[in-house]
N, C-alpha and C positions, 0 to 999 in steps of 0.2 A: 504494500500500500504506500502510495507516495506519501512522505513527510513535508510539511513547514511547518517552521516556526506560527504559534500561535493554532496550530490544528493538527496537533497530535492525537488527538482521538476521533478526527472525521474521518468521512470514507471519501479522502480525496483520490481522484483520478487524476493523472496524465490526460489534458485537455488536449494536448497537440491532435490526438487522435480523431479527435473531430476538426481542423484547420482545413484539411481538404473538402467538405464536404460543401457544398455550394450554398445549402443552407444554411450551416453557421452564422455567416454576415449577417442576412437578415434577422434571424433570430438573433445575433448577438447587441444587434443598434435596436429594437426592438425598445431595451431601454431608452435611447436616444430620441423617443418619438413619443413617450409618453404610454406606451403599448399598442400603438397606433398601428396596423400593417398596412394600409393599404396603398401607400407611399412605396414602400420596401417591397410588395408583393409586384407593384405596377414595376419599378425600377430593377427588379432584378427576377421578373418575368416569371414570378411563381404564384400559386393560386395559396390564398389562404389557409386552406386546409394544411397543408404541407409545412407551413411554417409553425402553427401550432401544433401538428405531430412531432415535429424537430422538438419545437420546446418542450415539452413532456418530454421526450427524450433526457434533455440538455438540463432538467431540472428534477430529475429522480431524486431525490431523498436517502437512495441508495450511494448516490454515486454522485461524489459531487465534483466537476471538472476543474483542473487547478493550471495556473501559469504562469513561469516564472522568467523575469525577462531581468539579465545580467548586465549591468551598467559599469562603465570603465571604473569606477571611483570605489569600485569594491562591492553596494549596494545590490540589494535583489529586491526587486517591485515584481508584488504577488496578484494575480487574480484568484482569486476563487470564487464558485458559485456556489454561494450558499443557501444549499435547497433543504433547511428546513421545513417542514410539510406547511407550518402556520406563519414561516418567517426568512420568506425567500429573496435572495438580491444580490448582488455583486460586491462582494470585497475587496478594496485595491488597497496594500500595505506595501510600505516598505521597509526594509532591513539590513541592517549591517551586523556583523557576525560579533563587535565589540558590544553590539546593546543586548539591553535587556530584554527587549521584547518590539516587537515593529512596532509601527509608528500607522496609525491608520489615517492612508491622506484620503479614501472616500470609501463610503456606500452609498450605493445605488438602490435606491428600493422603496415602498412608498414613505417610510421614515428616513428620509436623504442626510445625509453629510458631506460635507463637500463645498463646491469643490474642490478636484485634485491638481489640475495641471493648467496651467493658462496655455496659450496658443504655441507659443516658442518653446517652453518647454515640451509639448507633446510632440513637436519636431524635434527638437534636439534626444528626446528621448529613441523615438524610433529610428532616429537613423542612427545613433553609437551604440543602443540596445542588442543585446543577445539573445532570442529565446533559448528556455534548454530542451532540448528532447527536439527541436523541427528546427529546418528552416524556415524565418518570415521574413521575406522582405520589408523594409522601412514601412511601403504603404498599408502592408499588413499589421505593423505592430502599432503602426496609426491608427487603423479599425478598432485593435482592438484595446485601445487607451481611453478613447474618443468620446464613450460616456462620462469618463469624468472632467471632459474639459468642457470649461465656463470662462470665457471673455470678451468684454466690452471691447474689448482694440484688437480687432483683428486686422491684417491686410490685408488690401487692396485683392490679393491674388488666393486670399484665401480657399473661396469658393470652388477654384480653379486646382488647387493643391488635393483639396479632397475630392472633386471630381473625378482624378485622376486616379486617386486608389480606393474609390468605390468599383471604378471602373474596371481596374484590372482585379477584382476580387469580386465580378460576376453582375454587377450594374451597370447592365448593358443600354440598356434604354431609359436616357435621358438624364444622365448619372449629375448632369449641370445643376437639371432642376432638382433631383433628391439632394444633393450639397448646400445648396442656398436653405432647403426647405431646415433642414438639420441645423446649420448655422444659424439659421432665424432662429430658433426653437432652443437650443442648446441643453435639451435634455430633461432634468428633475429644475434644473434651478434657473434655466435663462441665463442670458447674459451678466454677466458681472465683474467686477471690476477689480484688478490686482494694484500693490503697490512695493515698491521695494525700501527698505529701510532699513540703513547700517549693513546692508549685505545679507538684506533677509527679503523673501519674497512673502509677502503677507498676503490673507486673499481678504480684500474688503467687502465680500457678504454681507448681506444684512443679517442672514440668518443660518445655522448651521455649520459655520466653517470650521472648518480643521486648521489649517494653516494659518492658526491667528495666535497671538500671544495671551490670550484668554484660555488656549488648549493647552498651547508645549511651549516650552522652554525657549531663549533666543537661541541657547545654543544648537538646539532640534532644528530650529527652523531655519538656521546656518546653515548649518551640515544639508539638513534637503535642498534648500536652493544650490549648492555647491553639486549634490551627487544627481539631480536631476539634469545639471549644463547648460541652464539657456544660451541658446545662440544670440547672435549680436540682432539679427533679422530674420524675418522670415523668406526670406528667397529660396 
């Protein structure tokens, strides 16, 4: 049974095993839409049905799918799906092997926290990022980050960025307008607004944030803005 930290006694699976499957995507932004498919069904040319047998799948109570994506700075940022029967949702943690325990930068699910990553961080993440167990391409590790990012300042080219690895991850038709639809929308929490301060990336929510110094420590929230790598731009 795979191990992480903070879920030694769930029935975590090796999620990679589901990355190929074409389904995935949808059902995985499924969060991103509010549970909305009919967006994700149109754009990646599936009927409805199909996307909620995935999920049943992808949310057994048995088997819960985990994903661990390696970052230069030593850090491991976790997915899990946690399919408790009465208390299901996505966990994104991260971890360093000197702490004590991760650091939970979001969940997903109708009690939200978050968000996790503003814009530049979710690029700088997927593209220095390692999954373990598969290969993903950046665009893919994009997908699958993407629920928990929340930001009022995105560029210009944003749209265009995620169109592109909707695109190549089975959103075939019209993947321009599923990206705008998504970036409108941005998930459980909407658009909101980051700030940096003393070398800390603070997330200014009005409600629910993790990455605020009312959660963790300055020095927590150091270390994450540093093991996370924002880039300069988003190009």
């Amino acid at each position: 049974m795979l191990k992480l930290p903070g879920y030694t006694d769930d029935p975590l699976i090796d999620g990679c095993e589901a990355l190929d499957d074409p389904l995935f995507w949808p059902v995985h932004l499924l969060q991103y839409t509010g549970g909305d498919p009919d967006e994700l069904c149109a754009a990646f040319d599936v009927d409805e049905a199909e996307i909620w047998r995935s999920y049943r799948r992808l949310s057994d109570e048995h088997r819960w799918p985990a994903f661990s994506i390696s970052l230069p700075s030593g850090h491991l940022l976790s997915l899990v799906y946690r399919n408790f029967k009465e208390d299901s949702g996505y966990d994104y943690h991260l971890h360093h092997p000197g702490w004590a325990k991760p650091v939970l930068l979001a969940t997903v699910e109708g009690h939200y926290l978050g968000p996790g990553l503003c814009w530049d961080e979710l690029l700088a993440v997927s593209r220095s990022g390692a999954i373990t167990g598969a290969t993903l391409s950046a665009e893919g590790q994009m997908l699958l980050l993407l629920p928990i990012m929340a930001d009022t300042d995105l560029p210009a080219n944003a749209v265009d960025k995620l169109a592109g690895a909707l695109h190549a991850f089975g959103a075939s038709r019209q993947p321009q307008r599923l990206a705008q639809l998504l970036l409108d929308g941005q998930g459980m929490w909407g658009p909101q607004p980051w700030q940096m301060v003393g070398g800390m990336r603070i997330s200014a929510a009005s409600r629910y944030a993790t990455r605020s110094p009312e959660v963790l420590s300055d020095a927590i929230l150091t270390e994450i803005t540093m093991a996370l790598g924002t880039v300069s731009s988003a190009s």
